[in-house]
N, CA, C and O atoms as a printed pandas DataFrame, in Angstrom:
     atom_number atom_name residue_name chain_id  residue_number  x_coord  y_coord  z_coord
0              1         N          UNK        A               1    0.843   -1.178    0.000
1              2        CA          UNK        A               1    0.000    0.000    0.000
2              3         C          UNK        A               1    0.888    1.241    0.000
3              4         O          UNK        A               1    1.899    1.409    0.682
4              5         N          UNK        A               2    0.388    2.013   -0.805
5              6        CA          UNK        A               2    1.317    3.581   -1.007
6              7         C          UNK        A               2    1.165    4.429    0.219
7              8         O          UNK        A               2   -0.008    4.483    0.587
8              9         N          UNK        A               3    1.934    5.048    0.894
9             10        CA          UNK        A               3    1.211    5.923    1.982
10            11         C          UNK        A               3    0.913    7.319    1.448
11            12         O          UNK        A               3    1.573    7.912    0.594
12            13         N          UNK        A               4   -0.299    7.805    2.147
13            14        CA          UNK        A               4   -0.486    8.978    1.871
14            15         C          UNK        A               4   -0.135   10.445    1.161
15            16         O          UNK        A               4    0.070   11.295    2.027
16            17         N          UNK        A               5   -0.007   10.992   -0.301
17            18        CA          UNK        A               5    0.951   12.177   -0.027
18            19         C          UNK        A               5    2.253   11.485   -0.710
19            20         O          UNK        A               5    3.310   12.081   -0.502
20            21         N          UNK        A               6    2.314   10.337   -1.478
21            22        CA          UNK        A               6    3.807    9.374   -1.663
22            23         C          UNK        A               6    4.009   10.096   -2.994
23            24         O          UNK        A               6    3.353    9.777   -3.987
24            25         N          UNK        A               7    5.039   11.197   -3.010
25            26        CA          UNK        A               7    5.148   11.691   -4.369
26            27         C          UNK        A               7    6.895   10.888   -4.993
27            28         O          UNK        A               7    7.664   11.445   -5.776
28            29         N          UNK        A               8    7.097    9.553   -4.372
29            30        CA          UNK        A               8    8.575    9.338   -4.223
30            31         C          UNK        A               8    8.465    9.184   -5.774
31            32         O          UNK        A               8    7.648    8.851   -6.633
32            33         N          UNK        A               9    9.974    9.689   -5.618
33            34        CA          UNK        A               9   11.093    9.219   -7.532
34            35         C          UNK        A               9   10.907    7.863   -7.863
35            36         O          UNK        A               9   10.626    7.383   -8.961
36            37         N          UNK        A              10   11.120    7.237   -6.658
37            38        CA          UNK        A              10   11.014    5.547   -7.545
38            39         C          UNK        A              10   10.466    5.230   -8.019
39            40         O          UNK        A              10   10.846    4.419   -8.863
40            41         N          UNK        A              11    8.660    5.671   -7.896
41            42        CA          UNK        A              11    7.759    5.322   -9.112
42            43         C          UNK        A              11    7.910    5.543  -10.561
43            44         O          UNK        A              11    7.901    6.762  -10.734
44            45         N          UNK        A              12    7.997    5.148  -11.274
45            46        CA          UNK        A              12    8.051    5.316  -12.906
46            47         C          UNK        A              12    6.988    5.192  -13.286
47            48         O          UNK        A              12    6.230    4.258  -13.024
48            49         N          UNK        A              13    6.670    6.592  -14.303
49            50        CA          UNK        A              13    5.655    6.199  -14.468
50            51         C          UNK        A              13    5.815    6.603  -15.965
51            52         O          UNK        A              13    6.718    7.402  -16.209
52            53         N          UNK        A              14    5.003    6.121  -17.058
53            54        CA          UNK        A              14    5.436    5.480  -18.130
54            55         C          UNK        A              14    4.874    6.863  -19.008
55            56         O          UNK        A              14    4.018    7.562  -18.467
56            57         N          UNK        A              15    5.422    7.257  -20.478
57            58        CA          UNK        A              15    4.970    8.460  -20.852
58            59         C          UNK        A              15    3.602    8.400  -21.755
59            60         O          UNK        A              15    3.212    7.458  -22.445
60            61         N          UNK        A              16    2.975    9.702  -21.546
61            62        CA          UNK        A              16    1.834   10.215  -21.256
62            63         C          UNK        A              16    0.913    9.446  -20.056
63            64         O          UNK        A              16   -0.069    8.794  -20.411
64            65         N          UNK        A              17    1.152    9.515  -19.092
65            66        CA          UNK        A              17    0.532    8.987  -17.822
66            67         C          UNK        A              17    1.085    9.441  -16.721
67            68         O          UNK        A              17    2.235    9.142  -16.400
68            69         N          UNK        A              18    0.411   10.119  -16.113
69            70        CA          UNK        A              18    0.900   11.104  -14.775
70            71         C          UNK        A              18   -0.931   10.068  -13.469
71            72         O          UNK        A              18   -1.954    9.408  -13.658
72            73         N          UNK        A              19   -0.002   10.767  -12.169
73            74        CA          UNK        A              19   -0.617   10.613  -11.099
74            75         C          UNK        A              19   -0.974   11.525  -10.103
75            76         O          UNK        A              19   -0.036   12.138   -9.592
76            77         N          UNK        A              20   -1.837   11.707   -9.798
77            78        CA          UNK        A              20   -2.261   12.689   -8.368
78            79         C          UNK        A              20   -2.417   12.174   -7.053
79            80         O          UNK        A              20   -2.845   11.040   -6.836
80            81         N          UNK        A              21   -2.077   12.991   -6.158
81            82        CA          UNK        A              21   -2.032   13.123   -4.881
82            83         C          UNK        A              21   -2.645   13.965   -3.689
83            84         O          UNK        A              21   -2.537   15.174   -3.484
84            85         N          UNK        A              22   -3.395   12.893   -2.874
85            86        CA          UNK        A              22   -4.056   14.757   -2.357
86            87         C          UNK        A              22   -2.554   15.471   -1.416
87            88         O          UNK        A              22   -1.488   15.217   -0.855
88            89         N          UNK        A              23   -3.311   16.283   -1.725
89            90        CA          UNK        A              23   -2.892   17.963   -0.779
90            91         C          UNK        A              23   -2.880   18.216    0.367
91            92         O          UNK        A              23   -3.528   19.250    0.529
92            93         N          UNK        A              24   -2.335   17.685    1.675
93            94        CA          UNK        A              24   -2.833   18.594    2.459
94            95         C          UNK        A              24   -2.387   19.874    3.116
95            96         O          UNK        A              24   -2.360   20.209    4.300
96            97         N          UNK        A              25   -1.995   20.585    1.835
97            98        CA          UNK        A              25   -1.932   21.938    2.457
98            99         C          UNK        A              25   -3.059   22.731    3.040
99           100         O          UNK        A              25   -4.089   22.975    2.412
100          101         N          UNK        A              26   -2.833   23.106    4.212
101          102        CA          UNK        A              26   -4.090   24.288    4.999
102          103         C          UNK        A              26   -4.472   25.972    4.516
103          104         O          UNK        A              26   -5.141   26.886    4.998
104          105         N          UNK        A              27   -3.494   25.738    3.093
105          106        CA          UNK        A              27   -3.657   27.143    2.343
106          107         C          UNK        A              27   -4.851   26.728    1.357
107          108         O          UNK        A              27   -4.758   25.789    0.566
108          109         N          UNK        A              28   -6.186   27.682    1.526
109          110        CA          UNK        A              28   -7.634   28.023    1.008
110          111         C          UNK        A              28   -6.958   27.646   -0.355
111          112         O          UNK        A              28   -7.307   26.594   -0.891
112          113         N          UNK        A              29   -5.965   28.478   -0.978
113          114        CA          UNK        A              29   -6.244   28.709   -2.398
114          115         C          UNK        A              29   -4.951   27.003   -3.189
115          116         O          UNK        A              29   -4.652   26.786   -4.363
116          117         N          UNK        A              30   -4.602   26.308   -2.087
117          118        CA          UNK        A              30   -3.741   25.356   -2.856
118          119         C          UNK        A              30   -4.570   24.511   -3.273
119          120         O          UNK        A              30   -5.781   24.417   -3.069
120          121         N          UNK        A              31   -3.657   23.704   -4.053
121          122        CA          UNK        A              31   -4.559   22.898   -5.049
122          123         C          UNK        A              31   -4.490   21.547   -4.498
123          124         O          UNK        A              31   -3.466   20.904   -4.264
124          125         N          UNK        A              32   -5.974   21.116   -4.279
125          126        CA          UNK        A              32   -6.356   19.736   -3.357
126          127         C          UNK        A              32   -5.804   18.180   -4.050
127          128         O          UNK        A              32   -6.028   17.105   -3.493
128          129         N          UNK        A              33   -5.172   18.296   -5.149
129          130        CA          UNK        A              33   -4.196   17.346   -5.623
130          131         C          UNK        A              33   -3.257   17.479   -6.308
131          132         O          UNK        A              33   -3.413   17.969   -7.427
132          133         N          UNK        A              34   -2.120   17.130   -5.910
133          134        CA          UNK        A              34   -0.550   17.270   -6.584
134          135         C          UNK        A              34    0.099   16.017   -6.920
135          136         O          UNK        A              34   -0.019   15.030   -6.194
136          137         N          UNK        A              35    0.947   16.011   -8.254
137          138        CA          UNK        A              35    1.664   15.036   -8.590
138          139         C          UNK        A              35    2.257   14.989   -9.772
139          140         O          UNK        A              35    2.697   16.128   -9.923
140          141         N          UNK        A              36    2.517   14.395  -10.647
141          142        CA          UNK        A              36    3.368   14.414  -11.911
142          143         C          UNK        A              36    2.874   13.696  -12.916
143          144         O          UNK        A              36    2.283   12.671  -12.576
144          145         N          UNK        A              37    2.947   13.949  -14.144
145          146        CA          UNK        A              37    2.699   13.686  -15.520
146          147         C          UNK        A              37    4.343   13.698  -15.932
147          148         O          UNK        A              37    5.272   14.435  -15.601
148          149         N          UNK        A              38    4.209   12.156  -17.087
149          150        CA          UNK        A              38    5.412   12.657  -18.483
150          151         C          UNK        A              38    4.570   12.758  -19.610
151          152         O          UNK        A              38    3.585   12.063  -19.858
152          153         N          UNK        A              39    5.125   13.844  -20.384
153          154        CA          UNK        A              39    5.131   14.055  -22.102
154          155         C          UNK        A              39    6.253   13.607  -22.409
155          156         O          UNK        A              39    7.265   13.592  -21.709
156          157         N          UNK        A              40    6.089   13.169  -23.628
157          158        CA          UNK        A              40    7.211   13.205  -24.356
158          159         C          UNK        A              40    8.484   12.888  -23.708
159          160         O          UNK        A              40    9.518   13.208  -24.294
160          161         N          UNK        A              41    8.536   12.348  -22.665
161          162        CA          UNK        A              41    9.366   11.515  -21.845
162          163         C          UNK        A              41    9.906   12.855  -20.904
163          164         O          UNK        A              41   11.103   12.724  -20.649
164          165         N          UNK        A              42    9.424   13.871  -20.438
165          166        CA          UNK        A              42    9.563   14.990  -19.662
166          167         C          UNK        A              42    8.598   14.865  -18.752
167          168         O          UNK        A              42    7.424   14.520  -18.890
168          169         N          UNK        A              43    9.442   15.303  -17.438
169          170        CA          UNK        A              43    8.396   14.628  -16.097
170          171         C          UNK        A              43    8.359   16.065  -15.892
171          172         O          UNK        A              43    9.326   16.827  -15.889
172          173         N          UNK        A              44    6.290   16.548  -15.604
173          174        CA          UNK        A              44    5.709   17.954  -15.293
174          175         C          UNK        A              44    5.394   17.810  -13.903
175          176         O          UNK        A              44    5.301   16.756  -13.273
176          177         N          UNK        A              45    5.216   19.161  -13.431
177          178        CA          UNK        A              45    4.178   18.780  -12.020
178          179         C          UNK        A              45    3.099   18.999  -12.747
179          180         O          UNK        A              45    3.168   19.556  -13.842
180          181         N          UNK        A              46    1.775   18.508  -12.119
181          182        CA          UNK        A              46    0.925   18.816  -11.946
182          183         C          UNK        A              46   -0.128   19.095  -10.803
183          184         O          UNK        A              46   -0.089   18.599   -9.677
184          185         N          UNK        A              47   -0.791   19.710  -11.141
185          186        CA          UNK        A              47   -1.761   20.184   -9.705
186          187         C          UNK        A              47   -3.093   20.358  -10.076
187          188         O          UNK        A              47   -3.334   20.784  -11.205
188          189         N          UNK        A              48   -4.068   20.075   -9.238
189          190        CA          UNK        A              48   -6.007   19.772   -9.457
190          191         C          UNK        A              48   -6.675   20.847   -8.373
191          192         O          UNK        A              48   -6.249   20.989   -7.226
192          193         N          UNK        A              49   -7.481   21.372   -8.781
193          194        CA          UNK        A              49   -8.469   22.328   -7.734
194          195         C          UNK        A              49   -9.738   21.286   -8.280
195          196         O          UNK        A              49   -9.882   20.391   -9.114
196          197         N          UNK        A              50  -10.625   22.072   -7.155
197          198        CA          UNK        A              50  -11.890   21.551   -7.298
198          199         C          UNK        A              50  -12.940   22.714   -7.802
199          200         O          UNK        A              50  -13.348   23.552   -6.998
200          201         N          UNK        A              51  -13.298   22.717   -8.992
201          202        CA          UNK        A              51  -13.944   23.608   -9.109
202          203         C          UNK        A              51  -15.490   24.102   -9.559
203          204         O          UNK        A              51  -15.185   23.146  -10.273
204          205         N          UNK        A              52  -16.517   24.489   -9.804
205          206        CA          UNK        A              52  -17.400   24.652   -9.961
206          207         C          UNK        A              52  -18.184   25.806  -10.991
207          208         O          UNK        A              52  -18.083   27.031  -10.919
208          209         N          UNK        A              53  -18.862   25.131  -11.807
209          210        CA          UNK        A              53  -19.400   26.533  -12.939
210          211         C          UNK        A              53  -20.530   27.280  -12.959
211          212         O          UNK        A              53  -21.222   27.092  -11.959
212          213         N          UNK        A              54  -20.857   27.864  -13.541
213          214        CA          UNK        A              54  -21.908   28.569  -12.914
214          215         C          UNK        A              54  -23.392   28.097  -12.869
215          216         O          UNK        A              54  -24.377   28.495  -12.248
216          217         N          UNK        A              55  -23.192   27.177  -13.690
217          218        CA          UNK        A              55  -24.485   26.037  -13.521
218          219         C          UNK        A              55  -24.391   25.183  -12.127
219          220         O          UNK        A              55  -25.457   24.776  -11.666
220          221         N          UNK        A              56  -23.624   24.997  -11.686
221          222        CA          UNK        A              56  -22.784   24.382  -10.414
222          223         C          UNK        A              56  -22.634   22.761  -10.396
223          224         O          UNK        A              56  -22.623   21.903   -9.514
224          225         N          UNK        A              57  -22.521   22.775  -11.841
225          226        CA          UNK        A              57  -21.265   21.146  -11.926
226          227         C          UNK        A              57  -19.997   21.365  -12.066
227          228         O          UNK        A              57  -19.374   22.081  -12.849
228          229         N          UNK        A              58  -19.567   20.437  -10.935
229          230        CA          UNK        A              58  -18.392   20.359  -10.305
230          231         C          UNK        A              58  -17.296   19.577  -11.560
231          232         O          UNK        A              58  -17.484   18.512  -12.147
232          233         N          UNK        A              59  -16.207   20.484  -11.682
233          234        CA          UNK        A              59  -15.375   19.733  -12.170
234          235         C          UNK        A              59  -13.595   20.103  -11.742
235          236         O          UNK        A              59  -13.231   20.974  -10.953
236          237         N          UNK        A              60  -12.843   19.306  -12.404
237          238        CA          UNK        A              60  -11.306   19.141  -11.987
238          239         C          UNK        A              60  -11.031   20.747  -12.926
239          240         O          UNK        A              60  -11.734   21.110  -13.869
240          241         N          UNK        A              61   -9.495   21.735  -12.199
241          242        CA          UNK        A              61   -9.269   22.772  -13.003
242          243         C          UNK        A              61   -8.015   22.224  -12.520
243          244         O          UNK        A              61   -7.623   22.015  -11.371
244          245         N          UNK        A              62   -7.351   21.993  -13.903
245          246        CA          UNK        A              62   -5.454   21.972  -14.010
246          247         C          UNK        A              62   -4.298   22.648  -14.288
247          248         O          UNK        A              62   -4.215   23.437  -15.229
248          249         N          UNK        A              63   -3.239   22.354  -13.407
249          250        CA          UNK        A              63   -1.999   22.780  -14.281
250          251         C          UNK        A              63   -1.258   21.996  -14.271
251          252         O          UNK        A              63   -1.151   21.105  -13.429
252          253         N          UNK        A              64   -0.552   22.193  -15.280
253          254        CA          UNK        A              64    1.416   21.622  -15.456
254          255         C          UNK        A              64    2.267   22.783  -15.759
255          256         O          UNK        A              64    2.382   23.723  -16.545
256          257         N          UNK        A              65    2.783   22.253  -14.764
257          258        CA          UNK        A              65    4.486   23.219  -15.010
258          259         C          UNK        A              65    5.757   22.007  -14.940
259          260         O          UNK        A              65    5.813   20.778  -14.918
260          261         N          UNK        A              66    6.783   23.242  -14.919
261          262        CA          UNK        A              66    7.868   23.128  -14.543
262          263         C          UNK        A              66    8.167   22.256  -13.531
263          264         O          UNK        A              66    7.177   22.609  -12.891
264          265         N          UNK        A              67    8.802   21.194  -12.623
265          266        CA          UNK        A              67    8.763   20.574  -11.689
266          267         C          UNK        A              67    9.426   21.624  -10.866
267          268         O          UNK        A              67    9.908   22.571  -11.486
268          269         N          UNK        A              68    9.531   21.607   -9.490
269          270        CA          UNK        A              68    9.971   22.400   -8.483
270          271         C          UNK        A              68   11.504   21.814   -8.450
271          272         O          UNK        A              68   11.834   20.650   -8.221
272          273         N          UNK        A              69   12.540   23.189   -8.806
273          274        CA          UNK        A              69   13.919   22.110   -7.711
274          275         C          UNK        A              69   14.410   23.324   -7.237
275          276         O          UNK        A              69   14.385   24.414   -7.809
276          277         N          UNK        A              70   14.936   22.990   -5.955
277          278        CA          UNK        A              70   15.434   23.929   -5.157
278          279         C          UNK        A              70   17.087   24.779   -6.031
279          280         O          UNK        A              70   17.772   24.314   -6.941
280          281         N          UNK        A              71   17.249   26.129   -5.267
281          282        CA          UNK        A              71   17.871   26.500   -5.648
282          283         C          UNK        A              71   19.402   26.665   -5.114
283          284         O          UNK        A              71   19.647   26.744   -3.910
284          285         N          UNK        A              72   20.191   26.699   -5.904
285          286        CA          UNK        A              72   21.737   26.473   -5.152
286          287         C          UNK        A              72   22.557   25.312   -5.243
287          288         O          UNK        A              72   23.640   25.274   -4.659
């Protein structure tokens, strides 16, 4: 079983196929799932809100970026 939040490197995950993770950041505006996608054999972050339209069906709002690496 994966634990909670498991964003580890060792998973491979094969290209065009990414995974999400919930969030638990306590910041209102973060996004309630995080995790990674590859293109084209380039590993993205990605991140999921929960969002709602004005009809009020609920659906997923995304991004991909850049992956995070620290600096220095």
């Amino acid at each position: 079983m994966t634990p909670k939040n498991n964003q580890s490197s060792s998973f491979v995950l094969p290209d065009m196929k990414g995974s999400l993770f919930q969030n638990e950041s306590q910041n209102p505006s973060a996004p309630i799932w995080k995790g990674k996608v590859v293109i084209e054999g380039k590993t993205w972050a990605l991140s999921a809100w929960s969002r709602e339209d004005r009809n009020g069906n609920s659906f997923l709002s995304l991004k991909v970026e850049e992956p995070w690496t620290p600096k220095g």
